[in-house]
Every structure is written in structure tokens, then in C-alpha cells.
C-alpha positions in Angstrom: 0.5 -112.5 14.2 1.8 -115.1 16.0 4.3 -116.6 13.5 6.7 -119.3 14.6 9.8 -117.9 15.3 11.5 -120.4 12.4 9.7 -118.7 10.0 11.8 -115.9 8.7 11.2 -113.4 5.9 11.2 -116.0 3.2 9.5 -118.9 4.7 6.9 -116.4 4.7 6.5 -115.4 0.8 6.6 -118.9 0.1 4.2 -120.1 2.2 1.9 -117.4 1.1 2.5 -118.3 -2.9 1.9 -121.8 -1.7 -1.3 -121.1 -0.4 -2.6 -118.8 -3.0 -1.5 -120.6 -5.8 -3.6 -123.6 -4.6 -6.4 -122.0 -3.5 -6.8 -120.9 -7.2 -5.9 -124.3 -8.9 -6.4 -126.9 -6.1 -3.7 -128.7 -7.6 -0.7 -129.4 -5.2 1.7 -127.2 -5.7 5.8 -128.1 -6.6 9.0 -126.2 -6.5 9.4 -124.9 -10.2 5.8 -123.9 -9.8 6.8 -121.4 -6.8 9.4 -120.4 -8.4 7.9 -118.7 -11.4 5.0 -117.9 -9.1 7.4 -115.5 -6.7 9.9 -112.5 -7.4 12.2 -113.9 -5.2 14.5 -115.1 -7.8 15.3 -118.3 -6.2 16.3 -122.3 -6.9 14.1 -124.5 -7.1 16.6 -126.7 -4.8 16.5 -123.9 -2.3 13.0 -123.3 -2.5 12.6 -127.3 -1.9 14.8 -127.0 1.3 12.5 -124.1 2.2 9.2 -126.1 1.5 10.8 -129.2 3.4 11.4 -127.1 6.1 8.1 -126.0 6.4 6.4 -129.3 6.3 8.7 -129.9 9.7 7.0 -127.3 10.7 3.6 -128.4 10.2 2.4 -125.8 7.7 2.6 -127.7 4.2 1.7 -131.2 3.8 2.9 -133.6 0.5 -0.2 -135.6 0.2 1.0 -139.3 -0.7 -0.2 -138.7 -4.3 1.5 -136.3 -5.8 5.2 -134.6 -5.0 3.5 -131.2 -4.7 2.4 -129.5 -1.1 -0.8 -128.2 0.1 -0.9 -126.1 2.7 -2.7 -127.7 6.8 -5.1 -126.0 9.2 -2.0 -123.8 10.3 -0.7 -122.9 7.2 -4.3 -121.3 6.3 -4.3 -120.1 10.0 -1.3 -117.9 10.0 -2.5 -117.1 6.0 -5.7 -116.3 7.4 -4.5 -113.5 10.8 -2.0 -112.2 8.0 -4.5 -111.7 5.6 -7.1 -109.8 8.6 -4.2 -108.2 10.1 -3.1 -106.5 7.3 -6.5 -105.8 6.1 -7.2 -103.3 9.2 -3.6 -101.7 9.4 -4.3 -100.8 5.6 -6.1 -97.5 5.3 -4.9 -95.5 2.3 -6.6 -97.0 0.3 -9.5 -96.3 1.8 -11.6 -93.9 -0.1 -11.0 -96.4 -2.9 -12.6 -99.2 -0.6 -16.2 -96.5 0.2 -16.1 -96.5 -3.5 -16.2 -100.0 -4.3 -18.4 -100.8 -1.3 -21.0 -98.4 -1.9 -21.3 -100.2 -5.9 -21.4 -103.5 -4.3 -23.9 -102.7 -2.0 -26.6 -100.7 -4.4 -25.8 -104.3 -6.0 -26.8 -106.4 -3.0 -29.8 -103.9 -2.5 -31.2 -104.5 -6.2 -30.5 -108.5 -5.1 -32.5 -108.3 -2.0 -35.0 -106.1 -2.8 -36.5 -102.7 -2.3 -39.0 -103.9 0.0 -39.2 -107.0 2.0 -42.2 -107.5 4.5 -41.1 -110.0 6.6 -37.6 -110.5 8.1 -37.4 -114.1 7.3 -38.0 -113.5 3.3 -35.2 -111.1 4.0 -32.9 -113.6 5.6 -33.8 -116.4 2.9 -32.7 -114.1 0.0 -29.9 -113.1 1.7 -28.9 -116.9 2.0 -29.4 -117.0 -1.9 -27.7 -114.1 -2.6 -24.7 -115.2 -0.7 -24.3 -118.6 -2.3 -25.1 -117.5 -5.8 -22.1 -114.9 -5.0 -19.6 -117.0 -3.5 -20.4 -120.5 -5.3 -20.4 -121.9 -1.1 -22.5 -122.7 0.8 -24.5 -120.4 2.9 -26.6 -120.1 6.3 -28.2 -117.2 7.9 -29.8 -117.3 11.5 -32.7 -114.9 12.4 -31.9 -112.4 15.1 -31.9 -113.7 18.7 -34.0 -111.6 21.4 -32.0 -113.2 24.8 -31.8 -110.1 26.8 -34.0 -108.5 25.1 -36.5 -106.0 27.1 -39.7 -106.7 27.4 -42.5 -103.0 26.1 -45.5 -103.7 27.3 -48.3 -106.3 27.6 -51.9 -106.0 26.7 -54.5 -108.4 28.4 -58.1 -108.6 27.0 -60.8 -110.8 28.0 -62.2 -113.3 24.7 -64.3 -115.4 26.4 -65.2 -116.8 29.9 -61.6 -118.0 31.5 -59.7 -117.5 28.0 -57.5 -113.7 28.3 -55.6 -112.4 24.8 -51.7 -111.4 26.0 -50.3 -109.1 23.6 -46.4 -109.3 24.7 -44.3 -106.5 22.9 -40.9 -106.6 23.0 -38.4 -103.9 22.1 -37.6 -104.1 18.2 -41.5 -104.1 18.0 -41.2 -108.3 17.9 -44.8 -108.7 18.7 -46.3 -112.4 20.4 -49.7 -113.4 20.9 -50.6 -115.9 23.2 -54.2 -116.7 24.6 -54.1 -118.3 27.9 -57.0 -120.4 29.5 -57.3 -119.3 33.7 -58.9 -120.8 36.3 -61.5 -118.4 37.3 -63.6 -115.6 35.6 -61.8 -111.8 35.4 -64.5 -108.8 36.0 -62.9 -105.7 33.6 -62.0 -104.2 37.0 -59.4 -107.1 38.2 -58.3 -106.9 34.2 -57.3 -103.8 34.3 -55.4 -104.2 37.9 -54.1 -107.1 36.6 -52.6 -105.0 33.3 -51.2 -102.6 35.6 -49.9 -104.7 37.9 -47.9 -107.0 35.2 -46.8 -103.6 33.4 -45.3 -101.4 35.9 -43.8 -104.4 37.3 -42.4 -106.2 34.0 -41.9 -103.5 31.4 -38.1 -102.6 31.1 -37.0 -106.2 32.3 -35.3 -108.9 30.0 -36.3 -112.4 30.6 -33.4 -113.1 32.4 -34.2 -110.0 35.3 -37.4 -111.5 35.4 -36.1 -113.7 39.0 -37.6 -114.6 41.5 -37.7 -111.5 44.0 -39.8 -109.7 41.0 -42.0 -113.0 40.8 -42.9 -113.2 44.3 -43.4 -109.6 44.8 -45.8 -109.3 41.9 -47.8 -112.0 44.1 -47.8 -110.8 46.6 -49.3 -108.0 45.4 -52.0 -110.0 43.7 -53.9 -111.1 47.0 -56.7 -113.6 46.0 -55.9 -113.7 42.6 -52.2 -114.9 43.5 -52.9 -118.0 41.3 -54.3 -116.2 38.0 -51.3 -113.8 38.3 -49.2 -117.1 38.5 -50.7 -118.5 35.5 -50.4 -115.2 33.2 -47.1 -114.9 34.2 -45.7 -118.2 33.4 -47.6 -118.0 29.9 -46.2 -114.6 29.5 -42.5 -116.2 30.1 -43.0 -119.0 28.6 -44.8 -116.9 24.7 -40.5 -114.8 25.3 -38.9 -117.8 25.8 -40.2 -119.2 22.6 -40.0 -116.4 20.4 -35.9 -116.9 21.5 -36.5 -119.9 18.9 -33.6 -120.1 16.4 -34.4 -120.4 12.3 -31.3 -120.7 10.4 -31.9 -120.5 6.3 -29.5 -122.4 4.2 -28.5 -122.2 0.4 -26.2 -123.1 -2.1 -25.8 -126.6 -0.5 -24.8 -128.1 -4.3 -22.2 -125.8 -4.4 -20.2 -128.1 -2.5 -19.9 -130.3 -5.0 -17.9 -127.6 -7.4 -15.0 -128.5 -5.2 -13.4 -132.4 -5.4 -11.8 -132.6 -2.1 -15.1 -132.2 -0.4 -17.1 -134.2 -3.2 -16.5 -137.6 -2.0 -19.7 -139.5 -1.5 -19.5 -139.7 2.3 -18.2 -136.2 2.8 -20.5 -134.7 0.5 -23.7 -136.6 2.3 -22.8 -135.7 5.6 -22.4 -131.8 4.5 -25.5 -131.7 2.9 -26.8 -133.4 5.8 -25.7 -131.1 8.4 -26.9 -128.0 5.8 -30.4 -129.3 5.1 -31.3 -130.7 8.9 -29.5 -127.8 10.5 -29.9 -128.4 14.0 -25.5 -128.7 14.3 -25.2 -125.5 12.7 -26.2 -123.4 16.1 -22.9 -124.8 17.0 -21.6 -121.5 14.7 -24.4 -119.2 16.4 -22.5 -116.5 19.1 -24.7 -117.4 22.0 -23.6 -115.0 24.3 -23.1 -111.3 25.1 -19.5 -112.0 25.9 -18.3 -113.7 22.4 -19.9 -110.9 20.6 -18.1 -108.3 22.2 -15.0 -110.5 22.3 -15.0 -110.6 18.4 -16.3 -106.9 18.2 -13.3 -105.6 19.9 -10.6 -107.7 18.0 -8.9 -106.8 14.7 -11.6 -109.4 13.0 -13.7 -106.6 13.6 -17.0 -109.3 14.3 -15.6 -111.9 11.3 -14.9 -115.1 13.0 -13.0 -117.8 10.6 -12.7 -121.7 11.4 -10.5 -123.7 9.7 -10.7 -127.4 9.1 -10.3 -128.9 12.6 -11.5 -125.7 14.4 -14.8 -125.5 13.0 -17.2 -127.0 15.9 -19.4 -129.1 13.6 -18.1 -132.8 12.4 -19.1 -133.1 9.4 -17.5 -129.8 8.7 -14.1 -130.7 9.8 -12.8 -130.6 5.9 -14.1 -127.4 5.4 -13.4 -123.5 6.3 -16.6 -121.7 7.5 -16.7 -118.1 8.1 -18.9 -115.9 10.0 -20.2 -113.1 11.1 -22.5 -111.1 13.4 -25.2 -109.0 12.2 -27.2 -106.6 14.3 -30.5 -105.5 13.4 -31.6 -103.4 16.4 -32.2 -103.0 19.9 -29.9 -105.6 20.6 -31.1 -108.3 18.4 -28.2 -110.0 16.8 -27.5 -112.7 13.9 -25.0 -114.6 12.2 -24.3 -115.2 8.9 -22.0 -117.6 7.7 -20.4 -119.1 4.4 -19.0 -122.7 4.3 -16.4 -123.6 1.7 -13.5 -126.0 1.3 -10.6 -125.0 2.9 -9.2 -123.1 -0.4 -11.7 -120.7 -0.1 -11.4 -117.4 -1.5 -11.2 -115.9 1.9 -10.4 -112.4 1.2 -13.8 -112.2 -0.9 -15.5 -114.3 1.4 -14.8 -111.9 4.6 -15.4 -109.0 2.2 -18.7 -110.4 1.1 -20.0 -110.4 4.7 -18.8 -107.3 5.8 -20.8 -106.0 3.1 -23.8 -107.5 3.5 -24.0 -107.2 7.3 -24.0 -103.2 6.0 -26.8 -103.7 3.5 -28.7 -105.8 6.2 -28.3 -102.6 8.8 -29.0 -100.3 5.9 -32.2 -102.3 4.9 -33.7 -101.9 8.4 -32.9 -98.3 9.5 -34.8 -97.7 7.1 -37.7 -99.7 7.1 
């Protein structure tokens, strides 16, 4: 866990009653107050020298208005890992957990619903459905192909120097693209031309497709080196594109539930950042290597940023939490919920390990 090796047993249990007692009331929280909230049985003078103690430390702060504490960006840190930690080391109750999850989920499915026929009216209620169940709010990327393999591609002549390019890539995300060439295509150079783009292409990600596989294709081509040239780089260009990142946001009011982050400057920057959205691909896991990184951790793909840590800002007063959803064939997401730092963060990581379930469930099956 990580614990500073001042922090003994009881440092411990009062830092956590600290922290959950204001993360229900919000209030800054005094001596008598822990002690009536903990069985430890002790003074409030020694619980005073315990909180003092930990304010040296840097995990409780008295804020200048009041002679309570509230806990920092470490406090809900080591909270936090505790609360994870313990989290996957607990497994008898277990059976209890399916139990629970499996209601909570037919819940989410009713939510979502049955059917959806597009994955971004899928993504947009599940942006809805996380704010209106957390009272934060919410944002939810569509999948990203990078590294995704390309099936196949289907030329077909429209009209003199115009060709159709149907590009199918695995996870049946389909792209059209019609590309003007520079000189006419009899059906026999077509067909070549499908073949030659296909056995070459078909199995390859955007990223293998270098420039050894670019210059042997034309090469291959002969006269029609430059048509192959111009297919090609519409063909990598219509993949690159359909890379394009859509994050859905909701529940951007919500913020305004909580006073800390309610202040009119705070509050317009926030909603700022969650209505423009570009700053929130800063929470996006844009690599191969950070997914697997958070995939083999205890966090178990759950990736929590606390105040300072959270890459965005204007979020800097905040906690966000995400995750990483994966629809299929490699084609991953994330979904993310942004509160004030008193979050509920034990419903809030509970929320989106259920919901990246539902989201799997929802497209084995379709």
C-alpha cells in the first residue's frame, strides 16, 4: 500500500473515519466528531495529537475557516489503494457480489435498452445513465481502431476516373471513400488492382502498413504505379480517419450539487472542459502499453486521479475515475466519471466495473 512508515495502526482508522465522514457531509471534520464516529474509545486530546500529527504529515489539512480537517490529494490517495487493495484480496463474499451484480446489471440493461442500432446511441445513454446514477459528471469515448487489422477492400468503378473503396476493418467498422484517379480503369486493371491491394493489405494494421509493403505493392503495379499510389493513400488516409475520437458527456450540472466545485470560476471552466471536450482525450489510454499496464495491476483496468494528478486543468479540484472498455477485436474505450474529490469512490469504481460488463454483454450479443 505504500503507507508512510509514521502511520501506525491508528493513524490509520482515523484517517479513514476522517475521510469517510467528510465525504458524506462535506463538512470539516473535528476531534469529538471522530471520536463518536470510531470504536476506538479514544480522547478527543489524543485524537487531536493524532490528527496534528497527520497534518505534519501531509494527509489532513485545517482549512483557515473552520477548526475541523479535510483530508489532501494523499490522504484520498492512500484512502483510495486501501480501498482497491482490499477490494481484490476480499473474495468470500463473493457469491454475494454475482448476486448483486447480476440485479444491477438486468438494471443497466433495462436503462440502456434492448436494442441499440448504432454504437454511439449506445455510448450517449450510457453517458446518461452514468450521471443520472452517480449525480457526477460523466464522459464516454467511442472505441479506438489504432492497430486495428484491416478485412478487405472492395474497389468498383462509378463513373469515368471516380472508384468506390469499400474498406472493412475487423469489428466489421465499415468506411466508404470515393476517390477521383488520374486516368480511366478498364474492369480488367480493376480487378488486378483489387487483388493486388488485398493480398497485399488484408491482415495488416495501419501501423504495418510501412514503407517496404508500399513500395513493393508498386512495384508490382508497373504503369499504373501512380493510380495504385493514389488508392493507397486514400485507403490510409479513409483508416486514419475513422481513428477519430467522439467522447459523449453528461450530467455536467451535476457539478454544481457539490459547493467546493460550485464557485463561479471553477464551475465555468468544468463545464467548459465537459461541453468543448477536446482536454478530455487527456484521460483517453492511448496506447497498448497503458492498457495492459492497468489490466495487470490490482485496479484491475480502474484508473483513479485525484486532485493534482488528474491531467486536465480545470479538473485539478476534482477526482476523475476511469475505465477501459473493450468492445471487440481489439477496439477499446474509456469511460470516465468526474466528481469532487469526496466522491463516493467505492460506488463510483463499482458503477464502472459494471457497466463495462453490461457494455461487453450488450455486444456479444448483438
Amino acid at each position: 500500500m505504500g503507507l508512510d512508515e509514521q502511520l501506525d495502526e491508528r493513524k490509520v482508522k482515523i484517517l479513514k473515519a476522517i475521510i469517510k465522514n467528510y465525504l458524506e457531509t462535506g463538512e470539516p471534520v473535528g476531534s469529538r466528531t471522530i471520536s463518536k464516529f470510531t470504536d476506538m474509545k479514544l480522547s478527543s486530546a489524543t485524537i487531536r495529537n493524532e490528527m496534528a500529527d497527520l497534518e505534519e504529515l501531509g494527509y489532513i489539512v485545517q482549512p483557515h475557516t473552520s477548526a475541523g480537517r479535510i483530508p489532501t490529494d494523499k490522504g484520498y490517495r492512500l484512502y483510495v489503494d486501501d480501498m482497491m487493495s482490499e477490494k481484490e484480496q476480499n473474495i468470500t463474499n463473493r457469491e454475494n457480489e454475482v448476486a448483486v451484480k447480476e440485479q444491477e446489471l438486468s438494471s443497466m440493461k433495462d436503462m440502456l435498452g434492448e436494442k441499440v442500432e448504432k454504437v454511439e446511441e449506445l455510448l450517449q445513454n450510457v453517458a446518461k445513465v452514468l450521471a443520472k446514477d452517480t449525480n457526477y459528471a460523466t464522459m464516454v469515448t467511442t472505441p479506438k481502431v489504432t492497430g486495428n487489422k484491416l478485412k478487405f477492400v472492395q474497389l468498383s468503378q462509378l463513373e469515368a476516373n471516380k472508384i468506390l473503396a469499400v474498406i472493412v476493418m475487423e469489428g466489421n467498422l465499415i468506411r466508404n471513400k470515393v476517390i477521383t484517379v488520374s486516368e480511366d480503369l478498364s474492369q480488367e486493371n480493376l480487378l488486378k488492382l483489387n487483388i493486388l491491394i488485398n493480398t497485399t493489405l488484408t491482415g495488416l494494421t495501419l501501423e504495418q502498413m510501412n514503407l517496404s509493403i508500399v513500395s513493393k505493392m508498386e512495384n508490382q503495379a508497373g504503369e499504373h504505379i501512380n493510380l495504385v499510389k493514389e488508392v493507397l493513400d486514400a485507403i490510409v488516409d479513409t483508416i486514419s480517419s475513422a481513428d477519430d475520437l467522439k467522447i459523449y458527456t453528461s450530467g455536467a450540472t451535476n457539478i454544481f450539487k457539490y459547493p467546493e466545485l460550485s464557485d463561479s470560476t471553477k464551475a465555468s471552466e468544468l463545464i467548459y472542459a465537459l461541453e468543448e471536450k477536446q482536454s478530455l482525450s487527456d484521460l483517453v489510454v492511448d496506447d497498448d502499453n497503458s492498457v495492459d499496464e492497468q489490466d495487470s495491476s490490482s485496479n484491475n483496468g480502474i484508473q483513479v486521479y485525484i486532485g493534482n494528478e488528474t491531467p486536465i486543468e480545470s479538473m485539478k479540484d476534482c477526482s476523475v475515475v476511469t475505465a477501459t472498455y473493450e468492445l471487440q477485436d481489439g477496439m477499446k474505450g474509456t469511460i470516465g466519471i468526474i466528481g469532487p474529490k469526496r466522491m463516493d469512490y467505492e460506488k463510483v469504481v463499482e458503477t464502472l466495473k459494471n457497466m463495462r460488463t453490461q457494455l461487453d454483454d450488450v455486444f456479444k450479443k448483438s
